[in-house]
Structure formats: structure tokens, C-alpha cells
VMD Tcl script that draws the C-alpha trace (Angstrom):
set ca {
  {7.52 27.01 -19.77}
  {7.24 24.39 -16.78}
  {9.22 21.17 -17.83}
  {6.14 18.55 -15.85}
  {8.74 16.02 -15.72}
  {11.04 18.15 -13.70}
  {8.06 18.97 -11.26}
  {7.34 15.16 -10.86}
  {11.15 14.13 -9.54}
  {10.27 17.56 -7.47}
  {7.18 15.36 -6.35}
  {9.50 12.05 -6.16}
  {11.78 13.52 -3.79}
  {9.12 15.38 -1.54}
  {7.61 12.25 -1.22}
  {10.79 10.65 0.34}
  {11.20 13.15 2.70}
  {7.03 13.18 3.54}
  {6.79 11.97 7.40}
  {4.53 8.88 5.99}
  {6.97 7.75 3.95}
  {9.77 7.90 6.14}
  {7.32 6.19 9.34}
  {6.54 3.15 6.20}
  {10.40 3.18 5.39}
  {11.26 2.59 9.54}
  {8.70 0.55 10.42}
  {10.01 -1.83 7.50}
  {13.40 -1.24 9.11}
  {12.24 -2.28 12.59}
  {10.56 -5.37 10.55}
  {13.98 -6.43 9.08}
  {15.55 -6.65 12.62}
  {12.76 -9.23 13.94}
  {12.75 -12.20 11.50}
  {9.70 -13.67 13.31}
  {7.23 -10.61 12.26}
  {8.93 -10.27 8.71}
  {8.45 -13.79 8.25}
  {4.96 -13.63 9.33}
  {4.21 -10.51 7.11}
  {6.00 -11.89 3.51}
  {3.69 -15.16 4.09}
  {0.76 -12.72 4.69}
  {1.67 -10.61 1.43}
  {2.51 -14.10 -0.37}
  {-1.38 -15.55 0.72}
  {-2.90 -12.25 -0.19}
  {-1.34 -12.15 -3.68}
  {-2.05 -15.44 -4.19}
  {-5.74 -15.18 -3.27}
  {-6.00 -12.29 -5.62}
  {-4.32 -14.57 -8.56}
  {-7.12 -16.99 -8.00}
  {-10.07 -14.58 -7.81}
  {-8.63 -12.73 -11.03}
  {-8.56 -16.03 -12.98}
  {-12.42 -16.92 -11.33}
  {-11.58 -19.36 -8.55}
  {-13.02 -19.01 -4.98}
  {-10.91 -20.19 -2.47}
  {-12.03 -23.25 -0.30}
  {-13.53 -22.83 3.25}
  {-10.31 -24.01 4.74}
  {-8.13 -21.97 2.60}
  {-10.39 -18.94 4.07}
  {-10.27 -19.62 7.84}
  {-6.38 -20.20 7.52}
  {-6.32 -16.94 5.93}
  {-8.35 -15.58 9.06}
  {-6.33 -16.84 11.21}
  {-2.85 -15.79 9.64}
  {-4.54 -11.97 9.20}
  {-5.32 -12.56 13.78}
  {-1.98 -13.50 14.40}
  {-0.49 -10.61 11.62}
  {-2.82 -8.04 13.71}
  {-1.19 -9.40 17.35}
  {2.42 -8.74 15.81}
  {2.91 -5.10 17.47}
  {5.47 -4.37 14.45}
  {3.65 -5.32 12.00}
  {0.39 -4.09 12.91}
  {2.94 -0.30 13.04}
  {3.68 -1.38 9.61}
  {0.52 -1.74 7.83}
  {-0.85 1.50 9.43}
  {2.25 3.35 8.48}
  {1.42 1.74 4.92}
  {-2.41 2.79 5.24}
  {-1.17 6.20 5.69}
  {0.68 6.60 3.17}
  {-1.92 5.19 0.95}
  {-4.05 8.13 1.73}
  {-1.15 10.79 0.71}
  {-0.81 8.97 -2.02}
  {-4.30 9.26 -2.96}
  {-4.49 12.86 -2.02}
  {-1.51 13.48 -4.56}
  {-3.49 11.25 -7.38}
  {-6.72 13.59 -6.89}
  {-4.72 16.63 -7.27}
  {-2.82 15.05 -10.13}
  {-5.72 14.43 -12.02}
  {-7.87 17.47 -10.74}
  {-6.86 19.57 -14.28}
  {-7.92 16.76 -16.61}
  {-10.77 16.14 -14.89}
  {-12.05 19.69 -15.10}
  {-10.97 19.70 -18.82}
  {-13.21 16.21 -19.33}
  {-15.91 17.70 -17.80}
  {-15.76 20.96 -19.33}
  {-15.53 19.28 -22.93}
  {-17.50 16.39 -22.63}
  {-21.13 17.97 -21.74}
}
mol new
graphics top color blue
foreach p $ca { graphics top sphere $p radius 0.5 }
foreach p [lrange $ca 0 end-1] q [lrange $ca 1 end] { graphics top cylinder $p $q radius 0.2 }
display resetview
């Protein structure tokens, strides 16, 4: 009998070795040795999360609140090390999505199956 949870720290530590994870892990690395760019990144995160606070609790954020977004997002897209960063991250997304939809595949073919 296959112990699943034995086959998902099998999963965990492919994924740490997967060449997108590693290319996320340096290019936070490289981040960490230029304050400027990890500076400019955590205020990016911090602005994103809290837009996403105030959409989730109904409130729009102001037209000024919006265009210094904008520009934040123009000068996070000029930072060559932090532009590496987020596609390293948008990478990795998509293995990680890959793994979800093969994750799921078996239930979803047993919901499908059932549920007609």
C-alpha cells in the first residue's frame, strides 16, 4: 500500500531541487545583497497586499492611491533584479499549477464519473 503522505515529502523535496525553485530561491538571494531593489520589492508586496485588504473588505482605492501604485509597479519593472525575480516567481507559479492539475486529476475523474 502507498503511504500518500510519504509520496508528498517525495514531492516536497523534488520541488526544492526543481530548476524554478532554485532560479526563485537565487534571484531572492541576489535581492538580499542589493537593499535598494529589496526595499523597493517589500513596499511593492506591502501596497499589493494592502490593496487586496481593501478590495476584500469593498473599498476602491482612490485615483491617487492608483497612479502611485502605477508608478511604484514602472519603477519595480526598471529594477533588473527584481524584474529576474518576479519571472523566476511566475515560473514557478506555472509548475506549481502543473503539479495542482495532476494532483487533483484522480478526484476530478472520480467527480465526474459519479456525479452525472
Amino acid at each position: 500500500m502507498v503511504n500518500i503522505y510519504d509520496k508528498a515529502n517525495e514531492l516536497e523535496r523534488a520541488l526544492r531541487e526543481d530548476e524554478t525553485y532554485k532560479a526563485v530561491e537565487a534571484a531572492f538571494e541576489t535581492l538580499e545583497q542589493h537593499p535598494e531593489s529589496k526595499d523597493l520589492y517589500k513596499q511593492f508586496i506591502d501596497t499589493q497586499a494592502q490593496f487586496m485588504q481593501g478590495m476584500q473588505m469593498g473599498e476602491q482605492p482612490s485615483e491617487e492611491q492608483l497612479q502611485a501604485f502605477q508608478e511604484l509597479q514602472k519603477k519595480l519593472m526598471a529594477d533588473e533584479k527584481v524584474t529576474a525575480l518576479v519571472q523566476a516567481q511566475q515560473r514557478l507559479q506555472i509548475t506549481i499549477e502543473d503539479l495542482n492539475k495532476t494532483i487533483y486529476k484522480p478526484l476530478e475523474e472520480l467527480f465526474n464519473k459519479y456525479e452525472k
